[in-house]
Backbone as numpy.savetxt, mean C-alpha at the origin, in Angstrom:
# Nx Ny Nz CAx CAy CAz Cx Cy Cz
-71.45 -39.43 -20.64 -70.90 -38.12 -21.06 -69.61 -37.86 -20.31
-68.56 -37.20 -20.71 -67.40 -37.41 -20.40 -67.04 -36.13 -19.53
-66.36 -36.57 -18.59 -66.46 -34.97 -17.73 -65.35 -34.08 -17.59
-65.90 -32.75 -18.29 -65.17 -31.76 -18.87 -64.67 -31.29 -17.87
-65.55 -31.01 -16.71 -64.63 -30.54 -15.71 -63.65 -31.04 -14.83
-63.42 -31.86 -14.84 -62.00 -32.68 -14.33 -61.05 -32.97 -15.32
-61.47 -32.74 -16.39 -60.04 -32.54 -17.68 -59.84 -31.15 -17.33
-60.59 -30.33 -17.28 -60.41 -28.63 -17.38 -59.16 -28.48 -16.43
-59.67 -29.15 -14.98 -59.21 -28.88 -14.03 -57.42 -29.95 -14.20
-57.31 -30.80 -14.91 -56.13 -31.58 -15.15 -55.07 -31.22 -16.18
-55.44 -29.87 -16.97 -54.96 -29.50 -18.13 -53.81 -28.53 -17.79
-53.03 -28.27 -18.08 -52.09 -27.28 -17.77 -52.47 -26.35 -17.95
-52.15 -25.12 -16.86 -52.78 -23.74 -17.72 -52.40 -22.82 -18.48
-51.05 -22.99 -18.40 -50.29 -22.89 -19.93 -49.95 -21.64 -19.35
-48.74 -20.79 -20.14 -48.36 -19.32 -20.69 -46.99 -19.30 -19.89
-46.34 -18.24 -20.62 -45.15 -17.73 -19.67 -44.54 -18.10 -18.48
-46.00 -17.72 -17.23 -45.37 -17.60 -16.13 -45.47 -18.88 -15.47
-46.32 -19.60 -15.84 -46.41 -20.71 -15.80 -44.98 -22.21 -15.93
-44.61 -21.77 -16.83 -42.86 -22.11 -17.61 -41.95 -21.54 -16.44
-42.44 -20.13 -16.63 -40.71 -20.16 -15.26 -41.24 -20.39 -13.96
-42.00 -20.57 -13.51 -42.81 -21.14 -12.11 -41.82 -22.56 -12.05
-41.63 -22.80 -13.44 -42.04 -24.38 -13.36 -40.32 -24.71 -13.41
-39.48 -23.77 -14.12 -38.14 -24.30 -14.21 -37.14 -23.25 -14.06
-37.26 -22.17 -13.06 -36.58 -20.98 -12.97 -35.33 -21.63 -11.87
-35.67 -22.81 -11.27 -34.84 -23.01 -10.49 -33.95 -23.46 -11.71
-34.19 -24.30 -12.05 -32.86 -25.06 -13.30 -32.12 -24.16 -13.89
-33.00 -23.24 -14.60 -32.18 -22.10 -15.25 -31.43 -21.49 -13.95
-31.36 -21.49 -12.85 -30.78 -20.52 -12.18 -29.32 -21.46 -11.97
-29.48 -22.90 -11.73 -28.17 -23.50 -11.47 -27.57 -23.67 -12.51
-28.00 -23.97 -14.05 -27.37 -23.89 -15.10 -26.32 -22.41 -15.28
-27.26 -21.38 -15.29 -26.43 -20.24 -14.68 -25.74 -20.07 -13.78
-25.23 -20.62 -12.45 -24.68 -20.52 -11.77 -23.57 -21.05 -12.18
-23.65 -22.66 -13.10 -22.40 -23.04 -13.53 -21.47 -22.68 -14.16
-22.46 -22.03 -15.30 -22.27 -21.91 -16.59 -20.82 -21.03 -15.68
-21.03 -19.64 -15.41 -20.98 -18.34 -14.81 -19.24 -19.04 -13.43
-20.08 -20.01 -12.74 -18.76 -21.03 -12.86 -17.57 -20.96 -12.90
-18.22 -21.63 -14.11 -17.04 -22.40 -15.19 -16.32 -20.85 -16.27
-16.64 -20.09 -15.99 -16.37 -18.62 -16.65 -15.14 -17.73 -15.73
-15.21 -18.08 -14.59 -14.54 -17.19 -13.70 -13.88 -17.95 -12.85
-13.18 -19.39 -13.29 -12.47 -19.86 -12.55 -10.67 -19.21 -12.53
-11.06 -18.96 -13.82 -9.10 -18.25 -13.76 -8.89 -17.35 -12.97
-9.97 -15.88 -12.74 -10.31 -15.04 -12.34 -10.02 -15.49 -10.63
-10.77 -16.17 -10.63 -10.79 -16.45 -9.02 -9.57 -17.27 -8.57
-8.91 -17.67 -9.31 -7.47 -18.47 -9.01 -6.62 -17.03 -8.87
-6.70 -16.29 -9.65 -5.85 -15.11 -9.74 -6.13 -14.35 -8.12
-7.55 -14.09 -8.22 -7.14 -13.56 -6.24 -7.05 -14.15 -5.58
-7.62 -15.42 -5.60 -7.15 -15.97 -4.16 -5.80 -16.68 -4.02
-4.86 -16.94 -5.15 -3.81 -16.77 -4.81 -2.71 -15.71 -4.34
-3.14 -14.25 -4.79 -2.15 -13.47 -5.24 -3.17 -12.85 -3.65
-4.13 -13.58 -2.73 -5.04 -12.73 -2.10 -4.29 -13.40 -0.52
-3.77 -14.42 -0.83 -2.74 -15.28 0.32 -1.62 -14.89 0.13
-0.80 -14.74 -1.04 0.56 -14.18 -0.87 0.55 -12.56 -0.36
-0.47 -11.75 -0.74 -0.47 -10.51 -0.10 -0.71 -10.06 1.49
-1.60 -11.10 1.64 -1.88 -11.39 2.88 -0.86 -11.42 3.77
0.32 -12.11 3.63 1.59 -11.81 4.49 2.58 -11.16 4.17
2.40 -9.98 4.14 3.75 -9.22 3.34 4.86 -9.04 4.51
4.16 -9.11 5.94 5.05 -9.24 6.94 5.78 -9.92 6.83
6.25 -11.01 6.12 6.62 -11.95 6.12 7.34 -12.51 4.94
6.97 -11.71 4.07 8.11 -12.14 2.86 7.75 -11.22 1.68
8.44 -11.12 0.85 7.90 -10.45 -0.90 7.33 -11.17 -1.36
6.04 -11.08 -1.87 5.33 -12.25 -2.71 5.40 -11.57 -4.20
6.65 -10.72 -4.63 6.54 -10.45 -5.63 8.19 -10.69 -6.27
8.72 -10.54 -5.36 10.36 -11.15 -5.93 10.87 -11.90 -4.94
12.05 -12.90 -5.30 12.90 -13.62 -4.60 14.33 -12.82 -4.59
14.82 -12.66 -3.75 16.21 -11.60 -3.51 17.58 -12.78 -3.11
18.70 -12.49 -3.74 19.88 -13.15 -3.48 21.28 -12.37 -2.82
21.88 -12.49 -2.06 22.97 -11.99 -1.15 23.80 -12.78 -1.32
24.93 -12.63 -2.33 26.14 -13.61 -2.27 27.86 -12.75 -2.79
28.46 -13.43 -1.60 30.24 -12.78 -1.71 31.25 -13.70 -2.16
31.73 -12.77 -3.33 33.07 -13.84 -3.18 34.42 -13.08 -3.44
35.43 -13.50 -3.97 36.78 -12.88 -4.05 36.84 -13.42 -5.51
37.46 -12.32 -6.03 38.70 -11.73 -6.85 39.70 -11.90 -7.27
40.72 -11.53 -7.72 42.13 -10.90 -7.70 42.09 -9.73 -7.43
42.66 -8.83 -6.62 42.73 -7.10 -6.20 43.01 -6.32 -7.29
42.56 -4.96 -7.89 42.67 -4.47 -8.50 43.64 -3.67 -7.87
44.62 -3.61 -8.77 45.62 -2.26 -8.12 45.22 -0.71 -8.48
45.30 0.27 -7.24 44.76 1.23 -7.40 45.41 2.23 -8.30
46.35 1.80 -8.86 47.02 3.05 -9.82 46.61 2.54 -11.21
45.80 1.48 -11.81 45.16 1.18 -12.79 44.03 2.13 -13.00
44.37 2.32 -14.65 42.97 3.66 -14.99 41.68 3.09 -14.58
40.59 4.07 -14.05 39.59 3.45 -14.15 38.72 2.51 -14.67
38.59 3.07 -16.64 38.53 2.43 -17.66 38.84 0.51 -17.34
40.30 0.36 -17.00 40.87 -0.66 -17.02 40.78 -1.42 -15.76
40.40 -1.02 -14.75 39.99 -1.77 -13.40 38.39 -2.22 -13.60
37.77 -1.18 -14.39 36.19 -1.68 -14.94 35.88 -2.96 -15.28
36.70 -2.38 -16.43 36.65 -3.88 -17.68 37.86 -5.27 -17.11
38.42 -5.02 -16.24 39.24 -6.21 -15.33 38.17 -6.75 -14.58
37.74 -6.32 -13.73 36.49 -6.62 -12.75 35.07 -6.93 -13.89
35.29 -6.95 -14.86 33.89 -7.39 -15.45 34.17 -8.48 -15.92
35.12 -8.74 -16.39 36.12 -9.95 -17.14 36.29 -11.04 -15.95
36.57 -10.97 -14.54 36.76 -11.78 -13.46 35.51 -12.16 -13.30
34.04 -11.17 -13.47 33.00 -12.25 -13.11 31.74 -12.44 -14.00
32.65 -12.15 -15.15 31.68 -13.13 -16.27 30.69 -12.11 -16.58
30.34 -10.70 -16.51 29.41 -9.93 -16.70 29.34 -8.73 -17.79
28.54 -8.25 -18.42 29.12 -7.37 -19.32 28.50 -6.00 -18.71
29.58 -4.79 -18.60 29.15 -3.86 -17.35 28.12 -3.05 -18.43
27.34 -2.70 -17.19 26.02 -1.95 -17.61 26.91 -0.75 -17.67
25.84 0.24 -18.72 26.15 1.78 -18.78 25.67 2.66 -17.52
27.13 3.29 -17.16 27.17 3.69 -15.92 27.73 3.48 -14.68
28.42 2.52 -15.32 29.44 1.45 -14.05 30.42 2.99 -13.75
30.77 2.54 -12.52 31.80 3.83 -12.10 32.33 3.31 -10.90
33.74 3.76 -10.88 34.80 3.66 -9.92 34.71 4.45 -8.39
34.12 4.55 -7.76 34.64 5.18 -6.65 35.93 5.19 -5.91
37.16 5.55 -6.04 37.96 5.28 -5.12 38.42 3.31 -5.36
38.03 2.70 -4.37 38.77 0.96 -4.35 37.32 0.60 -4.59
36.46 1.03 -4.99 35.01 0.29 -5.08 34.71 0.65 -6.66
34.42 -0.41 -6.90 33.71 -0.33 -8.61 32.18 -0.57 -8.26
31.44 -0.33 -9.02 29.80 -0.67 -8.88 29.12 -1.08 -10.43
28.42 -2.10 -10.20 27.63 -2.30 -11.37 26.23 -1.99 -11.08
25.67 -1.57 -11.39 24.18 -1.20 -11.01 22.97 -1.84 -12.27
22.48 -2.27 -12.07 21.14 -3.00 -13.31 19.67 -2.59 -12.52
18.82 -2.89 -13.33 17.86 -2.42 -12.38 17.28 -3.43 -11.67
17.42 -4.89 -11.39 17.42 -5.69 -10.65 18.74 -6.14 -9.88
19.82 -5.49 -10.16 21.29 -6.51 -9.97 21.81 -5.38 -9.49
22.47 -5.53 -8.01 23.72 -4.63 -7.53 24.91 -5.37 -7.28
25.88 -5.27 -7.91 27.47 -5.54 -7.55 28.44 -4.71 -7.01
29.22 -4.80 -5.86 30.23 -3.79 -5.67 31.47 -4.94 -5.38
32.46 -4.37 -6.06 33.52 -5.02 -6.65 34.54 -3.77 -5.16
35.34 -5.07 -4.54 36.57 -3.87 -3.35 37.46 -4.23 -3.97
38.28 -3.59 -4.66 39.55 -3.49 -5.39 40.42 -4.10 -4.45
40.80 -3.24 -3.59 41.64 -3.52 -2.38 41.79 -4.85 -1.81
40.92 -5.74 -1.74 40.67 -6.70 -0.88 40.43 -7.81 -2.12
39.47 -7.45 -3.14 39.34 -8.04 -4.27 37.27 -8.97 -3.49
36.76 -8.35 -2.59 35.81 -9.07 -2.17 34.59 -8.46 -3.14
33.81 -9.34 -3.43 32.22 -8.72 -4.62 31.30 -9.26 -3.79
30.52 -7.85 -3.86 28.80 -8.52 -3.37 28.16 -8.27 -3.70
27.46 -9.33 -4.07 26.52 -9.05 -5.16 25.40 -9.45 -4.69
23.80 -8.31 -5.04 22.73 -8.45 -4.50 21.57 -8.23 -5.76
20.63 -9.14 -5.60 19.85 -9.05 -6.78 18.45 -9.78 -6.17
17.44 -9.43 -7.50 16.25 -9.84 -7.31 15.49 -10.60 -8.83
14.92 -11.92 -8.41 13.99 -12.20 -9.74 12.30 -12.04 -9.31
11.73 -11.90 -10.33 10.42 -11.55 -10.02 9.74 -13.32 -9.69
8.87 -13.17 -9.00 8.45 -14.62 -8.49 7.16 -15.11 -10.09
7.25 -16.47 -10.44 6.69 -16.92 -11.46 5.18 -16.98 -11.17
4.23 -16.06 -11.91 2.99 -16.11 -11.92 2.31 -15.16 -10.63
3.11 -15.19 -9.57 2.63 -14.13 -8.53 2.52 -12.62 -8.39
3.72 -12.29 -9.53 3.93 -11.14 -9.41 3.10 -10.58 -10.35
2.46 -11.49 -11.48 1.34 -10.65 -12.54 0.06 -10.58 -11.88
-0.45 -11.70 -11.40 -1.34 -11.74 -10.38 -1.46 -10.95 -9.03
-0.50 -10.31 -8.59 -0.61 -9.41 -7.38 -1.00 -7.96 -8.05
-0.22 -7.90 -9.31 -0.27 -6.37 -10.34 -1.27 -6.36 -10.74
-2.48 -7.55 -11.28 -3.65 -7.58 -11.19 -4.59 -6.93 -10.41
-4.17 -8.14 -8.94 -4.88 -7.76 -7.59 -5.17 -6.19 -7.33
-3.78 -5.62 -7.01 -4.18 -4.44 -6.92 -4.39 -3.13 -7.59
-4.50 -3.51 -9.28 -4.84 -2.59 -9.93 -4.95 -1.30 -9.83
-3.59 -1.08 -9.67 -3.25 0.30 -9.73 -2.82 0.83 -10.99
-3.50 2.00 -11.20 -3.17 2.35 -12.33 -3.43 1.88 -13.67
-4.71 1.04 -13.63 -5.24 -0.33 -14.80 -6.56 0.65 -14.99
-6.92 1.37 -15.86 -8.42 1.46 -15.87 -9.35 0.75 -17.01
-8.29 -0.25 -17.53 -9.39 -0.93 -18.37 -9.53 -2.36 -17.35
-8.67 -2.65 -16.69 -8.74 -3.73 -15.94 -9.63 -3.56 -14.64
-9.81 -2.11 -14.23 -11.23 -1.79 -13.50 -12.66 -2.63 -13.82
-12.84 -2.76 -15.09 -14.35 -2.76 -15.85 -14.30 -4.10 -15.20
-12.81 -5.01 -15.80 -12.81 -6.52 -15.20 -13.24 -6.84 -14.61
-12.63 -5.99 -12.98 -12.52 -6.71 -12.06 -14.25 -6.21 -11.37
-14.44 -5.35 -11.51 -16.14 -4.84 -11.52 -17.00 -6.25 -11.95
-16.77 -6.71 -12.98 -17.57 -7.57 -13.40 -17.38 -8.48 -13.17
-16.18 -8.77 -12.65 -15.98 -10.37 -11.65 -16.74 -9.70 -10.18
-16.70 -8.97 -9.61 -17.06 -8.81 -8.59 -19.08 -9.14 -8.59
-19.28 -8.49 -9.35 -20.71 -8.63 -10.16 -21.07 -10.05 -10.11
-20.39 -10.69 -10.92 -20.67 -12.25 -10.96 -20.87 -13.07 -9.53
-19.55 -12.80 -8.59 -19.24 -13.25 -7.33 -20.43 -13.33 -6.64
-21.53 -11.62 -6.90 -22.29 -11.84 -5.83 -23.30 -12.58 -6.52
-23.76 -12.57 -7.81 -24.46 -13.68 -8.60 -24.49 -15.39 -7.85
-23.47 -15.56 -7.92 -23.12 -16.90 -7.43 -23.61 -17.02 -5.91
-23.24 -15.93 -5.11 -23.31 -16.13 -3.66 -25.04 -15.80 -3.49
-25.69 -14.73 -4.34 -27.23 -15.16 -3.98 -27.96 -16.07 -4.68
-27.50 -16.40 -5.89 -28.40 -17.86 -6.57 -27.98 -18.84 -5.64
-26.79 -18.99 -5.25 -26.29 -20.42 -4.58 -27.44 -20.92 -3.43
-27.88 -19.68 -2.82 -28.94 -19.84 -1.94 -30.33 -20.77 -2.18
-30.44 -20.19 -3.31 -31.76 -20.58 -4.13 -31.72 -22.24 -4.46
-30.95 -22.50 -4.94 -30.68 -23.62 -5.67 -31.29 -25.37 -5.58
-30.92 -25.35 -4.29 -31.76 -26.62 -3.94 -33.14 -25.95 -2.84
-34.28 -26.49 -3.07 -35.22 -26.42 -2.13 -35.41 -27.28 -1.04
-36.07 -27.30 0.15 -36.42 -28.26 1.13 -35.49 -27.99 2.10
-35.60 -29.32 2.82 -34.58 -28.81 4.15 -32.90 -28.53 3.98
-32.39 -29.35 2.54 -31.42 -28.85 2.55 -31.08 -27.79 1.64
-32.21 -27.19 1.67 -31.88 -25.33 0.76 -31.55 -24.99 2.16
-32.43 -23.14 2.00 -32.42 -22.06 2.60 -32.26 -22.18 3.66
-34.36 -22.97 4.00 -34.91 -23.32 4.87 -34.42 -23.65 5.99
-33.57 -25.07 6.17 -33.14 -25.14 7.38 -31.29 -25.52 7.23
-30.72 -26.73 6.72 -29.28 -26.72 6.25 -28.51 -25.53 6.12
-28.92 -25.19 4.62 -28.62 -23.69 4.50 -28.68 -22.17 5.29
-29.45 -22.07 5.60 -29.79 -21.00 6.66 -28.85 -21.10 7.56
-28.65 -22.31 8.54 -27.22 -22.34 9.34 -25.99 -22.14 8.70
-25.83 -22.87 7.57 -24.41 -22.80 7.30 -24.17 -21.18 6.48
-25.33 -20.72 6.18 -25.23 -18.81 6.16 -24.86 -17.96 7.19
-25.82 -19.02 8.58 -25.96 -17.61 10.10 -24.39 -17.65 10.24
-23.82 -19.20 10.33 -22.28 -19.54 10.74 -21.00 -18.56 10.14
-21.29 -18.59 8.48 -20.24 -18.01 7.74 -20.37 -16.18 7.76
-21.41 -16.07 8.14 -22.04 -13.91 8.24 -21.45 -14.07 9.80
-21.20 -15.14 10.65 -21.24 -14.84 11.97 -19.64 -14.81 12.78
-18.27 -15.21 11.49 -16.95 -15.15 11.57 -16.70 -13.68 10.88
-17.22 -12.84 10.32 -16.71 -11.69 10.37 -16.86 -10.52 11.56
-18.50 -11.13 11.36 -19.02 -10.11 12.34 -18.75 -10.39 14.17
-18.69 -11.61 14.38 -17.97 -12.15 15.72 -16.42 -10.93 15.83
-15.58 -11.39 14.87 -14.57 -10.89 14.93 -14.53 -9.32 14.86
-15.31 -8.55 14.74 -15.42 -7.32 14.71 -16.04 -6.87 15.93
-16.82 -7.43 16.82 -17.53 -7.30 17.84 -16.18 -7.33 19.05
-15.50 -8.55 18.77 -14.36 -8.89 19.89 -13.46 -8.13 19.68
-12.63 -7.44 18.45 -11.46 -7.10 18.23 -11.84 -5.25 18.67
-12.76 -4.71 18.42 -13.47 -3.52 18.37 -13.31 -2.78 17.10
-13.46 -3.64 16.26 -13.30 -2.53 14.52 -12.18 -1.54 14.30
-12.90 -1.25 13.61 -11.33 -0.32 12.78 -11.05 1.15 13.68
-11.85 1.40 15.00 -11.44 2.50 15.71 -10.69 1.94 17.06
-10.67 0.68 16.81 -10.26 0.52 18.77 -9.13 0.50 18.83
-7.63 0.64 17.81 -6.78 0.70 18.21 -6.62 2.75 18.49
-6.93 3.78 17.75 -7.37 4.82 18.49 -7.65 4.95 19.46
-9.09 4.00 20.10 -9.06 4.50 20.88 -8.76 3.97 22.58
-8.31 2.98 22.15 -7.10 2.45 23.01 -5.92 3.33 23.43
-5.58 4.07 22.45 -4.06 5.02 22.58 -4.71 6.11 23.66
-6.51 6.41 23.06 -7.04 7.69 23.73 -6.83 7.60 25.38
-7.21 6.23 25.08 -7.52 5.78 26.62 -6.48 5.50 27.64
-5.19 5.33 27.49 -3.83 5.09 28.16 -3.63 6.22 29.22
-3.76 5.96 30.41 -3.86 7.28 31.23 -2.23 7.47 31.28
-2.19 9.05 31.39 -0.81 9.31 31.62 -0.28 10.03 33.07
1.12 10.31 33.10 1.06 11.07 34.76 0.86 12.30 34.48
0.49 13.21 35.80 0.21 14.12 35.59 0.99 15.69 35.48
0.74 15.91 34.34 2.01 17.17 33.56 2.69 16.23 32.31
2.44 14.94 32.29 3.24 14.70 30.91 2.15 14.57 29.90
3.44 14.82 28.71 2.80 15.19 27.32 2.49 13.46 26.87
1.40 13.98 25.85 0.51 13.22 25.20 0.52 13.13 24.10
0.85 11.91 23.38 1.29 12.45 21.77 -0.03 13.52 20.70
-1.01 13.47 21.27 -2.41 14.23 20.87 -1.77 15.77 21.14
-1.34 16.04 22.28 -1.36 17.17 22.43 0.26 17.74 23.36
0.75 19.16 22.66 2.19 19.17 22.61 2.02 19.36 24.41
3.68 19.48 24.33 4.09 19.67 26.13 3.59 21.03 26.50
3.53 21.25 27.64 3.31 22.91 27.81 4.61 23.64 27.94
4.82 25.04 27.14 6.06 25.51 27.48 6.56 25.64 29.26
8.12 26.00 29.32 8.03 26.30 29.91 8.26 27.95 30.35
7.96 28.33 31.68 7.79 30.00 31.94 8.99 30.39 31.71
9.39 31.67 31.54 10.79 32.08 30.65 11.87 32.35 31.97
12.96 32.16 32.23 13.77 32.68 33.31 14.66 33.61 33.09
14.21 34.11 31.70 14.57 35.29 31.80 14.56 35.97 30.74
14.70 37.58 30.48 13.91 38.74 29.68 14.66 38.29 28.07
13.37 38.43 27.33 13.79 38.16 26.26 14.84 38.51 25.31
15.19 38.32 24.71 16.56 38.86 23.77 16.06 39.52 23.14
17.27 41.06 22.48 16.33 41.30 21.29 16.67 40.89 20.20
15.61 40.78 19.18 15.75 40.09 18.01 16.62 40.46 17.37
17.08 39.79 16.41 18.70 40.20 15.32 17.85 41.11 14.40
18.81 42.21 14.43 18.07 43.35 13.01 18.77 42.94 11.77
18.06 43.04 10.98 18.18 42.71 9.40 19.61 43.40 8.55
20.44 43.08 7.96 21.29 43.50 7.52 20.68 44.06 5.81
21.13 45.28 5.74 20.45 45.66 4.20 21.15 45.54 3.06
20.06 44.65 2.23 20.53 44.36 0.97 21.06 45.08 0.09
22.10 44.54 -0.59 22.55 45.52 -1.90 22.42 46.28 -2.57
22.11 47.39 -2.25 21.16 48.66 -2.79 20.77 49.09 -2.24
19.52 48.66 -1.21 18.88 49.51 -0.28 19.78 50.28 0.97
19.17 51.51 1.34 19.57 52.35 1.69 19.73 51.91 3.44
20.72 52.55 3.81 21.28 52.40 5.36 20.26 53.62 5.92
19.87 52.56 7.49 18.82 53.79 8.02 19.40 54.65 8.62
18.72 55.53 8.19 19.55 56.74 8.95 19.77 57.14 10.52
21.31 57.98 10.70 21.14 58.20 12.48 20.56 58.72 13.01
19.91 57.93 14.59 19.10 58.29 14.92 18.26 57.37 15.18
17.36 56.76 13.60 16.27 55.87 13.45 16.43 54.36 14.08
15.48 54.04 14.17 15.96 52.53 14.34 15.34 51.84 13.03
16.45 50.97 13.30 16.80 50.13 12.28 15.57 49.02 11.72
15.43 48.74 10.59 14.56 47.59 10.54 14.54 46.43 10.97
13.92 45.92 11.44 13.72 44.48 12.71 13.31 43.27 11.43
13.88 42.26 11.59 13.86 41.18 10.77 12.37 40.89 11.33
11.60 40.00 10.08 10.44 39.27 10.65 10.49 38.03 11.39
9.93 37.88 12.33 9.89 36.59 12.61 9.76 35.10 11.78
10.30 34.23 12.13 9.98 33.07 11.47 8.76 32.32 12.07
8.53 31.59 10.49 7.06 30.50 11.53 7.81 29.95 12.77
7.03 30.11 14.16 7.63 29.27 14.89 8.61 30.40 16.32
9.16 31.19 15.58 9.58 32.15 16.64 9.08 32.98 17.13
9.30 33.44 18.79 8.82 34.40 19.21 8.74 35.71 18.28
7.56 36.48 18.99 7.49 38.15 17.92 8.25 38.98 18.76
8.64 39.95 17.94 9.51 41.13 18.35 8.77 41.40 19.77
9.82 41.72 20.77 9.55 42.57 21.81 9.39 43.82 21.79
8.35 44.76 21.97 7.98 46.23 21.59 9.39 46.83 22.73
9.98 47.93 21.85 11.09 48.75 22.33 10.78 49.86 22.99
11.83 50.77 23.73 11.32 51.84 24.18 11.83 52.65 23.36
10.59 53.86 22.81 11.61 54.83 21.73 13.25 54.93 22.09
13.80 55.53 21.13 15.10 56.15 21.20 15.27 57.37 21.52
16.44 57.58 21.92 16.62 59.41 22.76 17.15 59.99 21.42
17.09 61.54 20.95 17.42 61.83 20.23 18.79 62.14 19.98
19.41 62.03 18.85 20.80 61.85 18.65 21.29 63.16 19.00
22.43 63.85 20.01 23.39 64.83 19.86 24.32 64.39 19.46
25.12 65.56 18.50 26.34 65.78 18.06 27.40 65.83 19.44
């Protein structure tokens, strides 16, 4: 007789959960690729435009700028404007933008990338200009999406994906070189260069409170807090009285006069001693 219970026990037990028990890892790296292979442009776009921003100390990563002089023939200054314009546009090959204007021995061309100033006198041009850099400058306008609110949703959903990738990636292989032991280090290592560096540098308050901490001598001012005045050496002035406007009426003799208000910032009126009454 054939024994049922060791087939029972050899049979698959079938259903649902059984299936993704069995291949949730695969589906997860297929997804990881897939997902990939989806957001590689995306990710070329910041991390290039995420290195050129990175040093702005150091250069425009959005235009290349040119500085170059040369000479002329001199425009003579008793030539109409009109005609020193269009002379000086004719000498360097340009057709003048609307708005060109003469100052005196200086002509100017203005564009909204291109400055020229043309010295009559001397006949010297310098000319200063800018081209936008190829592919960096759409990619930085990307980057920092200002003013994009459909390009928000984008970049939301690349961000979305990113962390997709960074917690399946975990998952992916099992054994020692998953999580477990490989992985797990090369996680503690890469969580342990930000946070190292935030521990040593003191975060985003220690240059504050570095400034807090700078002892100073004693009686000098502190950029936190103003100087102390000093005591007066002598009795205050009195304030300028108001001169009356065009219409309004002159105070009468006798009275005193109306006292201007103080300004933000100036002393207040010094209280007066009445006045003696007027004789004829």
């Amino acid at each position: 007789m054939p024994d049922i219970t060791g087939a029972a026990k050899a049979a698959p037990s079938g259903g649902a959960w059984a299936i993704i028990k069995k291949r949730w890892r695969g589906w997860l790296r297929a997804f990881h690729r897939d997902l990939g292979y989806l957001v590689v442009g995306l990710t070329l776009i910041y991390a290039v435009s995420g290195l050129a921003i990175n040093h702005l100390a150091d250069w425009d990563p959005n235009f290349t700028t040119h500085h170059t002089e040369r000479t002329i023939d001199k425009l003579p200054a008793e030539l109409p404007d009109d005609v020193a314009i269009a002379r000086a546009a004719a000498a360097l090959g340009v057709e003048p933008p609307e708005g060109a204007a003469r100052y005196g021995d200086e002509i100017h061309f203005d564009w909204p990338d291109r400055n020229i100033v043309v010295y009559g006198d001397s006949g010297l041009v310098i000319d200063d200009g800018r081209e936008s850099r190829f592919f960096l400058r759409v990619a930085n306008w990307l980057h920092y999406n200002r003013g994009k609110k459909a390009w928000t949703y984008v970049a939301d959903a690349y961000a979305i994906i990113l962390l997709y990738l960074a917690i399946s990636g975990l998952f992916m292989i099992k054994g020692r070189l998953g999580l477990k032991w490989r992985g797990l280090i090369l996680v503690t290592l890469g969580a342990g260069v930000p946070t190292l560096y935030v521990v040593i540098s003191g975060g985003p308050s220690a240059k504050h409170e570095a400034t807090a901490a700078v002892p100073t001598a004693e009686g000098a001012a502190t950029p936190d807090a103003p100087a102390p005045e000093p005591p007066p050496d002598r009795m205050p002035e009195r304030p300028p009285v108001r001169t009356p406007m065009h219409g309004e009426d002159t105070p009468a003799e006798g009275t005193r006069p109306p006292v201007r208000t103080p300004m933000h910032g100036e002393a207040p009126e010094a209280p007066m001693a009445p006045m003696a009454p007027h004789t004829p």
